[in-house]
C-alpha positions in Angstrom: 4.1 151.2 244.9 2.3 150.6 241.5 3.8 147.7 239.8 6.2 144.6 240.5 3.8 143.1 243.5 3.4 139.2 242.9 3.9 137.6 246.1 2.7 138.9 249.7 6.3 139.3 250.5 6.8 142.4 247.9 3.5 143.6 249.4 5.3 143.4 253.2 8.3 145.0 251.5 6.8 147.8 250.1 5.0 149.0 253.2 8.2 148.2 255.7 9.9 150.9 253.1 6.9 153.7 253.6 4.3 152.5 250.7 0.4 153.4 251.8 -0.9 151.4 249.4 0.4 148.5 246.3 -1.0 148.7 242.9 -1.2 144.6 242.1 -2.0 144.7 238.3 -0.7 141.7 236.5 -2.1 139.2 238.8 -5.2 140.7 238.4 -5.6 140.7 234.7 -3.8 136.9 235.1 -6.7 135.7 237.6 -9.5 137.8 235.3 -8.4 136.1 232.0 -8.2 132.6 233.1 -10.6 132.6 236.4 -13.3 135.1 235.9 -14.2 136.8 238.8 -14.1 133.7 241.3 -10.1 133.9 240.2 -9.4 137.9 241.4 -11.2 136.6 244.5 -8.8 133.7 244.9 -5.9 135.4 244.6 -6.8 138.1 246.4 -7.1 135.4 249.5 -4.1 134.4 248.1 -2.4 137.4 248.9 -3.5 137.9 251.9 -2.6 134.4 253.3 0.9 135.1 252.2 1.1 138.5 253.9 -0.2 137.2 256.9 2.2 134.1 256.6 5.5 137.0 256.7 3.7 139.1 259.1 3.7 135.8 261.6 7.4 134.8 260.8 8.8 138.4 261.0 7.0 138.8 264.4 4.0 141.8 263.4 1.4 141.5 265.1 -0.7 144.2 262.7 0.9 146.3 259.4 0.7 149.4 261.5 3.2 147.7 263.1 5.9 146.9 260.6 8.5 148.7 260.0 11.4 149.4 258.0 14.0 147.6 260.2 11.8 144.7 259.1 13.9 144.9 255.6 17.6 145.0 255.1 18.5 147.8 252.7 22.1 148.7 253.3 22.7 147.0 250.2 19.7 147.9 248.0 21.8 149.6 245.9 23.0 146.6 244.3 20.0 145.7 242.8 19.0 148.6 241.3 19.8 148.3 237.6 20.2 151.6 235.3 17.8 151.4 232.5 20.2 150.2 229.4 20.8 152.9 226.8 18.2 152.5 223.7 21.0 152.7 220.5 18.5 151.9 218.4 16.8 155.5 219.1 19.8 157.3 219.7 21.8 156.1 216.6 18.8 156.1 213.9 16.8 158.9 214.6 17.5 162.3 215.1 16.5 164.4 217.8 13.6 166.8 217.6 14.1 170.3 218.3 12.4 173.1 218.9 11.2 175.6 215.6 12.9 177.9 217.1 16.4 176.2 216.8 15.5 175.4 213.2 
């Protein structure tokens, strides 16, 4: 999962739903900008605490053991919202084609 990780909870979500690995940009460039290096290193702990904190309450020992009964998705469908349509491109600008259409 690359994007959208900011609590240890989306990090236990995202591997009880198959992920291998989480991409944890914002917080990083958050920590960087107003902590230095000393900040990345916090929140990584950070991270890690919470992770272990859900890892405790949902009962995993390890994360090899978690697994995706450990999340309720028979209504993830809800919350996935389409992207809205961008008017502004459609209406004002045409579409390219190709030369040879021209």
């Amino acid at each position: 999962v690359d994007g959208g990780i900011r609590r240890g909870a989306d990090i236990f979500k995202a591997v009880a739903l198959g992920a291998a690995g989480v991409g944890v940009g914002r917080p990083v460039l958050y920590s960087l900008a107003s902590y230095g290096d000393k900040g990345i290193v916090r929140m990584v702990h950070m991270l890690q605490d919470e992770l272990m904190m859900v890892m405790r309450l949902s009962g995993t020992p390890d994360v090899a053991s978690i697994t995706e009964k450990h999340v309720i998705t028979k209504n993830l469908s809800d919350h996935i919202v389409p992207l809205p349509a961008d008017n502004l491109v459609n209406g004002t600008y045409m579409p390219l084609m190709p030369a040879a259409r021209l």
